[in-house]
N, C-alpha and C positions, 0 to 999 in steps of 0.2 A: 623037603629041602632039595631033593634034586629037580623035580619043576621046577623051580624058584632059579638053580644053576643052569639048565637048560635053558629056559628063555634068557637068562643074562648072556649065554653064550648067541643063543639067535641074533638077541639084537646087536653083539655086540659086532658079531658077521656081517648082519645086514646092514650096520653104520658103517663097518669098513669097507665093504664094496660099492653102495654108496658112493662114499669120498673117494675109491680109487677111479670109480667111474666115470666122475666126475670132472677128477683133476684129468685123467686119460683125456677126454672131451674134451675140454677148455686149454690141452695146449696143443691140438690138431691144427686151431683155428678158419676151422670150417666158420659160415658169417651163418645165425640163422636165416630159411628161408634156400639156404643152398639147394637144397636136393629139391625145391618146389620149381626151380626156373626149368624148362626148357632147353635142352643142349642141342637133340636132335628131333628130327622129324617123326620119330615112332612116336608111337603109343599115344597120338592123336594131336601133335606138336605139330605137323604140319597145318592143321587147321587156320595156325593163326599169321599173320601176313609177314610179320617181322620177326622171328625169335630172338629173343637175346642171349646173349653169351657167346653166341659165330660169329665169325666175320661175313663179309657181304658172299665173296667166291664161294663159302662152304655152302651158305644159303639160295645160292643158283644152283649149285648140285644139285641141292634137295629137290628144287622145283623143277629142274629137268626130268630125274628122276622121276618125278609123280604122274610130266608130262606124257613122259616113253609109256605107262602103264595105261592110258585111258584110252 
């Protein structure tokens, strides 16, 4: 009988954290895919010619930037 109480209490834990998770997430309104673009030139972002999400000036920084280093 108390297995039987404990796991009704696990799941009933783990469904409400779950849904609070959930509901937490979906009124942030972060868009999927967010955190996969590109903001800044680290961690191998400079690689690519245009990034999206900067505007034009923040993206000549960057390339100055790369240029002072070589």
């Amino acid at each position: 009988m108390k297995t039987n109480l404990w796991i009704a209490i696990a799941v009933a834990v783990g469904s409400l954290g779950f849904a609070g998770g959930y509901a937490v997430s979906s009124a942030t309104g972060i868009e999927p895919g967010y955190f996969d673009a590109v903001e800044a030139g680290g961690y191998g972002g400079a690689t690519e010619e245009k990034v999206e999400g900067i505007d034009a000036d923040l993206q000549d920084y960057y390339k100055e930037l790369s240029s002072e280093e070589e």
